[in-house]
Residue frames relative to the residue before (quaternion, step in Angstrom):
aa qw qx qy qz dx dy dz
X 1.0000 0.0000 0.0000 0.0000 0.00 0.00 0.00
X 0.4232 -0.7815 0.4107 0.2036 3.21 -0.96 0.88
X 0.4988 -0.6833 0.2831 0.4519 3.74 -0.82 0.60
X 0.6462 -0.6593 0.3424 0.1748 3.70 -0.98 0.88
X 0.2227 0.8228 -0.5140 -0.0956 3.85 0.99 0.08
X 0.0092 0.8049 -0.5907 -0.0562 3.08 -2.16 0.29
X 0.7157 -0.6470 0.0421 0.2596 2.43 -0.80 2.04
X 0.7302 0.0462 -0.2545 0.6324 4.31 -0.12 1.16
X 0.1452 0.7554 -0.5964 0.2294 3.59 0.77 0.44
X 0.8198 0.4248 -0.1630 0.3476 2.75 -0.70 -2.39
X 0.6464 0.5823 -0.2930 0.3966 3.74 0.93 -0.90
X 0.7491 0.3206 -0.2699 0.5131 3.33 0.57 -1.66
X 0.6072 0.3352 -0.5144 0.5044 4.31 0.47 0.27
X 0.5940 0.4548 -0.5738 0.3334 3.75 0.34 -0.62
X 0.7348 0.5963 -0.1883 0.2626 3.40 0.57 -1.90
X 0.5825 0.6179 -0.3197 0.4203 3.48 1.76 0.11
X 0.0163 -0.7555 0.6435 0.1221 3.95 -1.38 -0.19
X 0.2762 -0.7447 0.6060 0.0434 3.43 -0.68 1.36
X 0.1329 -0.6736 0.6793 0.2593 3.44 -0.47 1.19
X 0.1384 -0.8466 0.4663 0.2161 4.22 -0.70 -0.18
X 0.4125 0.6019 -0.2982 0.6153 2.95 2.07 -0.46
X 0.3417 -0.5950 0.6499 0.3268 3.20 -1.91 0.25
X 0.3134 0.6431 -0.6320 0.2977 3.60 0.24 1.02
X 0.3729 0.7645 -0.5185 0.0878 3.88 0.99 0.26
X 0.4840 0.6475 -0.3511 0.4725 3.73 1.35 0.41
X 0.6226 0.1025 -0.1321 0.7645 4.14 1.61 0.12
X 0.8405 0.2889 -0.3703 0.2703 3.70 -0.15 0.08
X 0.4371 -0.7298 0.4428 0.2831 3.57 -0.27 1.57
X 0.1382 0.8267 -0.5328 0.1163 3.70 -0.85 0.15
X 0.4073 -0.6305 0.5371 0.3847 3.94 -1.03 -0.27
X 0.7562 0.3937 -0.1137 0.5101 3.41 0.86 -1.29
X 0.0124 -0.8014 0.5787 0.1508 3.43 -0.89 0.40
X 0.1700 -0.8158 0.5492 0.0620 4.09 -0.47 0.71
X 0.0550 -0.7378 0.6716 0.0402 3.25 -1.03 1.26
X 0.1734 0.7572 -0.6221 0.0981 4.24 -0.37 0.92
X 0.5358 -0.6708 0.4918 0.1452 3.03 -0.72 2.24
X 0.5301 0.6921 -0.4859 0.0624 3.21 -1.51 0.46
X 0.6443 -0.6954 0.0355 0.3163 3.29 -0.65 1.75
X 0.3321 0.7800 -0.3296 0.4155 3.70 1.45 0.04
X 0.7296 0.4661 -0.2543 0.4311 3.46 0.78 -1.57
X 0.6515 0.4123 -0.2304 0.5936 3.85 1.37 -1.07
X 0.8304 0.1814 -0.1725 0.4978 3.82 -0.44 0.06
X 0.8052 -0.2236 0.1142 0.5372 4.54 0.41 0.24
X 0.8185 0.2417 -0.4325 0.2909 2.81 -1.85 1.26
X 0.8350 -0.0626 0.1098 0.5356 3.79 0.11 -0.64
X 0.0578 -0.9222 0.3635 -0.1190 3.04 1.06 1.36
X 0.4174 -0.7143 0.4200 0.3729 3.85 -0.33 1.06
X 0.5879 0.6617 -0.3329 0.3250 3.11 1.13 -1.28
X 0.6822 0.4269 -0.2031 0.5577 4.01 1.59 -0.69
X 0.6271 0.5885 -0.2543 0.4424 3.14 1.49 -0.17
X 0.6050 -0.5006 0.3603 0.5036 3.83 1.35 -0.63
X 0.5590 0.7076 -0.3507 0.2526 2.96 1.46 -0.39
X 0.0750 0.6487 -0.7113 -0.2598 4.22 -0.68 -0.40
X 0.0715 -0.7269 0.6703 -0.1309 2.24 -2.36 1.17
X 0.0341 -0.8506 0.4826 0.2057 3.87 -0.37 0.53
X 0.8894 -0.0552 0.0701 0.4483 3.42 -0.39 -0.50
X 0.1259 0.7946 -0.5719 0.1602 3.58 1.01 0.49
X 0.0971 0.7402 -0.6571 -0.1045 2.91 -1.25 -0.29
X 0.5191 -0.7928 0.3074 0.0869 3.83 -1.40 0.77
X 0.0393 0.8151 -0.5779 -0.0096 3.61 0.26 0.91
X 0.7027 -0.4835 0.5212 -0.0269 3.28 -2.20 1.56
X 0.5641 -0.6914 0.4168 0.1730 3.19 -0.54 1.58
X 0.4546 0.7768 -0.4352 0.0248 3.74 -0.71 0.27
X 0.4789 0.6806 -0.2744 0.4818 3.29 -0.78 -0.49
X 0.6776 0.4704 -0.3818 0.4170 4.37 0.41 -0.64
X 0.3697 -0.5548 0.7108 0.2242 3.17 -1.89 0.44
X 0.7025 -0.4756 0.3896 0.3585 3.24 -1.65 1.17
X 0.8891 -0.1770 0.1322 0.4010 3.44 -1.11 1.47
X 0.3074 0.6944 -0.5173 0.3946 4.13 1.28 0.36
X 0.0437 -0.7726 0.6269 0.0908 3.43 -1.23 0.63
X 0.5395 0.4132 -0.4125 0.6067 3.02 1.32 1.08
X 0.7965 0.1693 -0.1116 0.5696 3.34 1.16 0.67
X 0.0100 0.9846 -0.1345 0.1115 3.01 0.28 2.02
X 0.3727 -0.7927 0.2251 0.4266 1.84 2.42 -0.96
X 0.4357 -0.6108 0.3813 0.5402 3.66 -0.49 -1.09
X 0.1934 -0.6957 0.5858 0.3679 3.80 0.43 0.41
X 0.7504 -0.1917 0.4857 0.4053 3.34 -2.36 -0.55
X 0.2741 0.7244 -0.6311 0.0420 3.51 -0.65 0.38
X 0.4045 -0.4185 0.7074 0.4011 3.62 -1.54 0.06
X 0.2093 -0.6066 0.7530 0.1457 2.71 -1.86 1.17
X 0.1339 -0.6526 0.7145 0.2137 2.92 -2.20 0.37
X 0.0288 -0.7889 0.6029 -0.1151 3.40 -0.54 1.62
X 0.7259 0.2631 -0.3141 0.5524 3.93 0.03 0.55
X 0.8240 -0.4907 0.2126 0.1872 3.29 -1.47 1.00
X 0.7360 0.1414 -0.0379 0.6610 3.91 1.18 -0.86
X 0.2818 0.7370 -0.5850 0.1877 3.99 1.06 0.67
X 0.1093 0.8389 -0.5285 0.0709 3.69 -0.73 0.48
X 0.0536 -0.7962 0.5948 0.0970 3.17 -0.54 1.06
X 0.0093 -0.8100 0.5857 -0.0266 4.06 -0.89 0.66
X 0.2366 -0.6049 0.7178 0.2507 4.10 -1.24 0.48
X 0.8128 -0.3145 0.4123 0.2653 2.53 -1.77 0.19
X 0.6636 -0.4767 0.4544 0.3548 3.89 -1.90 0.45
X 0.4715 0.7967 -0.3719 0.0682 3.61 0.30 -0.14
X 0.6287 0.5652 -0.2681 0.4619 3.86 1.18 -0.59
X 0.8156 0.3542 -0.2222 0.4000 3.46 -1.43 0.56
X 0.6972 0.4291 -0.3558 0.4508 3.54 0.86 -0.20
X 0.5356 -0.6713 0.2982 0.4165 3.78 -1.26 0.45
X 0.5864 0.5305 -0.4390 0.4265 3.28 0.32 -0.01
X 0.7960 0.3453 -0.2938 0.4010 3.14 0.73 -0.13
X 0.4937 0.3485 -0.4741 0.6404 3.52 1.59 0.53
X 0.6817 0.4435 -0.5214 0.2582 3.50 0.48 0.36
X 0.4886 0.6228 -0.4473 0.4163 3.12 1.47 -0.10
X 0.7046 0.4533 -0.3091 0.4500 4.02 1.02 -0.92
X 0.5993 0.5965 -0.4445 0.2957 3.22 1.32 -0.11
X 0.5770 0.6610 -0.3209 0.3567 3.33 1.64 -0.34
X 0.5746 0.5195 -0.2641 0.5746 3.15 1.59 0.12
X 0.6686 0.4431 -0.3180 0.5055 3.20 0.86 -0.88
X 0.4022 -0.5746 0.6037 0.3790 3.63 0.38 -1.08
X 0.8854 0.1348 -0.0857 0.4365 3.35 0.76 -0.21
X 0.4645 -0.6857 0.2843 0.4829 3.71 -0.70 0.83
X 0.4365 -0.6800 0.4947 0.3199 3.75 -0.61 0.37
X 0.2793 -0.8072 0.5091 0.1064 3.67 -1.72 0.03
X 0.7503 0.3654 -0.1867 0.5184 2.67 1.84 -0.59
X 0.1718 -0.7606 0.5838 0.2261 4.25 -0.94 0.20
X 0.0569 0.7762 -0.6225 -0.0821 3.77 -0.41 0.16
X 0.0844 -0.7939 0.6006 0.0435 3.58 -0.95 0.56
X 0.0551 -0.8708 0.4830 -0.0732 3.34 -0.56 0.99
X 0.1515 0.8702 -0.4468 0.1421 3.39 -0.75 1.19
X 0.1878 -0.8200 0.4455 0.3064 3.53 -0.84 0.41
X 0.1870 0.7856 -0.5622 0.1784 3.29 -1.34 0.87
X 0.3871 -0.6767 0.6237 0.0572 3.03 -1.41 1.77
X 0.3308 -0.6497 0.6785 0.0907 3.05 -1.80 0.88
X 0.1764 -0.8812 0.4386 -0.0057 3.25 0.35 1.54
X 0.7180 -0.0243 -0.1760 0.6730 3.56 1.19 0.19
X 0.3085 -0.7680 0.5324 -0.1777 3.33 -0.82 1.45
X 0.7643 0.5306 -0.2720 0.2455 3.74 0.88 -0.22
X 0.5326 0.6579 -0.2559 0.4670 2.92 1.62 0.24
X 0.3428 -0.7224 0.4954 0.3395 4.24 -0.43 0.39
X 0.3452 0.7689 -0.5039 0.1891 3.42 0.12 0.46
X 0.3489 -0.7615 0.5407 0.0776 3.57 -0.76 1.61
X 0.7490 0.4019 -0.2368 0.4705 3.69 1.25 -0.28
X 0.5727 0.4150 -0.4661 0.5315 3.35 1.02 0.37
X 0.6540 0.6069 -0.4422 0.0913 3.66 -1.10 0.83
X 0.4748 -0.7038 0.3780 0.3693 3.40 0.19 -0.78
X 0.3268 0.6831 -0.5313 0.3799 3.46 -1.56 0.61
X 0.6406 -0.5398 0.3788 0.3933 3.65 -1.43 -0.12
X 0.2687 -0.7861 0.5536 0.0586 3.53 -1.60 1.02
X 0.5081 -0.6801 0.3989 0.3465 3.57 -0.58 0.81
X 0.7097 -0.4383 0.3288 0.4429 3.97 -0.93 0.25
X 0.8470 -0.2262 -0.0636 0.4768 3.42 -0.50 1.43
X 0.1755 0.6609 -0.6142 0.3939 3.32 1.08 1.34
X 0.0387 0.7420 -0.6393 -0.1981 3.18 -1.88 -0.08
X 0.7495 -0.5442 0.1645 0.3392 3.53 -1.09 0.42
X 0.6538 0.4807 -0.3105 0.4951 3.36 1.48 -0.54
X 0.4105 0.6422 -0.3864 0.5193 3.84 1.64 0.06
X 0.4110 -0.6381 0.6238 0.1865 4.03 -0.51 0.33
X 0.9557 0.1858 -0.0152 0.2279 2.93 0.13 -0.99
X 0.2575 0.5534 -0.4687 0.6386 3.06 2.36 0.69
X 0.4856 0.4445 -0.6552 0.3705 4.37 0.04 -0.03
X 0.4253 -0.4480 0.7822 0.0818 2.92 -2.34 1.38
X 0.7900 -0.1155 0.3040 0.5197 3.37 0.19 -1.91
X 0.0774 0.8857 -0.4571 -0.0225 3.55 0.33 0.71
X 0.3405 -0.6031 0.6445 0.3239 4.26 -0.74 0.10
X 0.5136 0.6371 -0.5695 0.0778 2.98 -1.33 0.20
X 0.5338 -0.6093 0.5272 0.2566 3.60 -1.68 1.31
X 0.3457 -0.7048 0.6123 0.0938 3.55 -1.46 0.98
X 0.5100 -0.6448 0.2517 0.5106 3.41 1.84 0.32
X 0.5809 0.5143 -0.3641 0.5152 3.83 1.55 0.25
X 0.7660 0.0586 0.2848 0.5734 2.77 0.80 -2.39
X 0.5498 -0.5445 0.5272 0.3512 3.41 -1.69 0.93
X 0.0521 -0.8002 0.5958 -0.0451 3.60 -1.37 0.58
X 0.0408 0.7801 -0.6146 -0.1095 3.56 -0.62 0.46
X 0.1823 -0.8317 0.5162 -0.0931 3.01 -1.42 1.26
X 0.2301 -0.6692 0.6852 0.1726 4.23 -0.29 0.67
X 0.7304 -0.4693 0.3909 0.3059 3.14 -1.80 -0.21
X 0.8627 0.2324 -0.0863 0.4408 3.16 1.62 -0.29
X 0.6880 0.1819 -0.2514 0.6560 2.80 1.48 0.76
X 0.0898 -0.8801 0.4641 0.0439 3.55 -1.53 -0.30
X 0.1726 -0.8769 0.4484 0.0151 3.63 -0.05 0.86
X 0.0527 0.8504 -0.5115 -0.1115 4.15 -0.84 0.40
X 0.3011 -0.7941 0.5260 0.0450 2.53 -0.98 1.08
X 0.9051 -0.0790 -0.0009 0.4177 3.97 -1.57 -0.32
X 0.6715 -0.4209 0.3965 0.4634 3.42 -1.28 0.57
X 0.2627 -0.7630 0.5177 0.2842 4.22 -0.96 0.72
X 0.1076 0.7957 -0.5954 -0.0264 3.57 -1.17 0.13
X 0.6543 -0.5663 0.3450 0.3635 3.76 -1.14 0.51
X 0.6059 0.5636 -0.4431 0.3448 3.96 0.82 0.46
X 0.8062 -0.4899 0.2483 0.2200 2.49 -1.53 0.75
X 0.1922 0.7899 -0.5817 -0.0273 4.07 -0.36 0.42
X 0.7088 -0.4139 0.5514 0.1490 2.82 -1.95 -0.35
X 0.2782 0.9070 -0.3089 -0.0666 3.38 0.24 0.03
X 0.0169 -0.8748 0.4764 0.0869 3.84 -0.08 0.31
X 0.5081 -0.5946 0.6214 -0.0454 3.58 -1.78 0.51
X 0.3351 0.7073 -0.6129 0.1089 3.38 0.08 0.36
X 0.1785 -0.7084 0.6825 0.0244 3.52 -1.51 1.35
X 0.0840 -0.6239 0.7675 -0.1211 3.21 -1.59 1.09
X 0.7293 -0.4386 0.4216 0.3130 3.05 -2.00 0.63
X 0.5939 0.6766 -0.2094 0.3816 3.84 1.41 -1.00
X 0.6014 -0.3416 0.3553 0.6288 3.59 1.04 -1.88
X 0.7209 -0.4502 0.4510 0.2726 3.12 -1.62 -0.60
X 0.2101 0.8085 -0.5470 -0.0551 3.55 -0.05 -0.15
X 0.1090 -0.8463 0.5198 -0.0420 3.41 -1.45 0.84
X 0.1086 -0.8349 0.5324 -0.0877 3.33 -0.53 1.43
X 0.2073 -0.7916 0.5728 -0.0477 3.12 -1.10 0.85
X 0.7951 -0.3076 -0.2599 0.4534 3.15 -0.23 2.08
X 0.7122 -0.3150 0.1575 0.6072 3.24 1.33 1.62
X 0.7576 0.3330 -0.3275 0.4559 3.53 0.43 0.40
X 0.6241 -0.6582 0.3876 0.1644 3.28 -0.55 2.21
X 0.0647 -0.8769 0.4718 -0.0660 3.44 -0.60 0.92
X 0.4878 -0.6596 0.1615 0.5485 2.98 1.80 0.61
X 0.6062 -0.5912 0.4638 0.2604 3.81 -1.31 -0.28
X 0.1926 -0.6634 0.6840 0.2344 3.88 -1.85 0.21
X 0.6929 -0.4509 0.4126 0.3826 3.11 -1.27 0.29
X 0.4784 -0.6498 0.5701 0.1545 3.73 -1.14 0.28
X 0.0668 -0.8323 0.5340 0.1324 3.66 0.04 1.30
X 0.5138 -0.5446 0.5736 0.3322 3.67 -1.49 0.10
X 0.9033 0.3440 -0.0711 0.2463 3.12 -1.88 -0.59
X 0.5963 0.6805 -0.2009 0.3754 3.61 1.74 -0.62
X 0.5960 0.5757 -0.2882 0.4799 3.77 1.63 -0.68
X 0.4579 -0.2142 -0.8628 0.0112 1.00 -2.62 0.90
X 0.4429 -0.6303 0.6233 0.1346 3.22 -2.06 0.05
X 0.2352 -0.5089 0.7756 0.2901 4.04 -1.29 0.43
X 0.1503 -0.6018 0.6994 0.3551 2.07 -2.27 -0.48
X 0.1721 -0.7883 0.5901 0.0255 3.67 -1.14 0.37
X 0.0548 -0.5996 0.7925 0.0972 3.44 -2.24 0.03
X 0.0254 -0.7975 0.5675 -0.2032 3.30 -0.90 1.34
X 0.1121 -0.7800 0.6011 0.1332 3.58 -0.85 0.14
X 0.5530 -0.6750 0.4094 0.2663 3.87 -0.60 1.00
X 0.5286 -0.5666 0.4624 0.4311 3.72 -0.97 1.03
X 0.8241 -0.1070 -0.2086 0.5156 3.46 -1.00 1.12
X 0.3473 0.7831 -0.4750 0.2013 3.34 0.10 0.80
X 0.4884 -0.7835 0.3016 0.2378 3.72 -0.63 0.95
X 0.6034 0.6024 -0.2435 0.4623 3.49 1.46 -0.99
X 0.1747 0.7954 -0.5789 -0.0403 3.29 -0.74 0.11
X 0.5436 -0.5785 0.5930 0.1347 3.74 -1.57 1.45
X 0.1276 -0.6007 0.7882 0.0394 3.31 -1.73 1.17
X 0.1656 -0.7739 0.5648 0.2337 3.66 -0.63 1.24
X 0.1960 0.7850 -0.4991 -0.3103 3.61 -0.88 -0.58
X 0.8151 -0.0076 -0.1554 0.5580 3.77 -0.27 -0.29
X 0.2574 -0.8191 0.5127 0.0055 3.14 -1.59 0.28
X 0.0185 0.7210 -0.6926 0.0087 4.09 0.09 0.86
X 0.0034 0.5057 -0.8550 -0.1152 3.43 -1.97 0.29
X 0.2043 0.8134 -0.5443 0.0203 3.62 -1.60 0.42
X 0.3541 -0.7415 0.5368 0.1915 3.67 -0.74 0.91
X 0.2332 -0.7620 0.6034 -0.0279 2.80 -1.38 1.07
């Protein structure tokens, strides 16, 4: 059988680079790929050597899914966050131009858009807390800081919300399953959607890039964030 083409295919896969490693702090690329697993925290290819901070995380084994069901997921691999100030974070490296100009060299063209996509379960949810969640921090910001948030998740003990330092939007009723979640930046704002369904938008700050990303849980805080995979990617 012959090979099947379609028409800007071959381009938009040629015109791509998967970084897959967590080396996304030295290795230029379009795509960036975060895929938990207990190796990276305790030997070999250690985030911690990689840009990465981390405190006491720790890694729990996929199980529990039906074959390829997205109505049945199970518990993927995720980093856990299981003690009061655990945080896991990459390096400063999204959202600034030089760095879409580096993906534009792949792309052929300078890009405009970032989207970040991940899955993760708020495994305790009952607590208001604006500093325990996950998403994208301003330049040497951290999560338990208010006002380092780019774009942060997090449950007001009702509903999921995402919030920056200067603004803040809420969205669907919150609860301890698994989703999907994504980020999409533009010159315009933020918008965020949760398993593909637009949850509305934050303002766009200035002056605040590049960006990490992270999942954290405030120093005595009650909530706590199950990461599992990660994609970031210009468009």
């Amino acid at each position: 059988m012959g090979v099947i083409h379609r028409p800007g295919l071959a381009r938009e896969v040629l015109n791509r680079k998967h970084v897959a490693a967590p080396q996304w702090g030295i290795e230029p690329g379009t795509d960036f790929w975060f895929l938990p697993g207990g190796e990276q925290l305790t030997s070999g290819e250690l985030l911690s050597d990689r840009g990465w901070t981390l405190t006491s995380v720790s890694f729990v084994a996929g199980a529990g899914a039906d074959f390829i069901s997205s109505s049945d997921v199970g518990v993927p691999g995720h980093v856990l966050t299981n003690a009061a100030s655990d945080l896991i974070q990459s390096p400063n490296v999204f959202g600034d131009y030089y760095h879409a100009y580096q993906a534009g060299k792949f792309l052929g063209y300078t890009p405009s858009k970032l989207d970040v996509e991940f899955a993760a379960a708020f495994s305790v949810e009952s607590a208001n807390e604006s500093n325990t969640g996950v998403g994208l921090l301003e330049a040497g910001g951290v999560i338990t800081t208010a006002g380092s948030h780019m774009a942060i998740i997090h449950t007001n003990g009702s509903n999921f919300a995402l919030r920056s330092g200067a603004d803040s939007d809420t969205g669907a009723s919150d609860d301890s399953a698994w989703h999907l979640w994504r980020l999409t930046v533009t010159s315009s704002n933020i918008e965020w959607f949760i398993d593909g369904t637009s949850q509305g938008t934050i303002d766009l700050q200035t002056d605040l890039w590049p960006v990490s990303f992270t999942a954290g849980v405030q120093g005595g805080g009650t909530n706590r964030v199950l990461l599992g995979q990660v994609h970031a990617w210009y468009s």
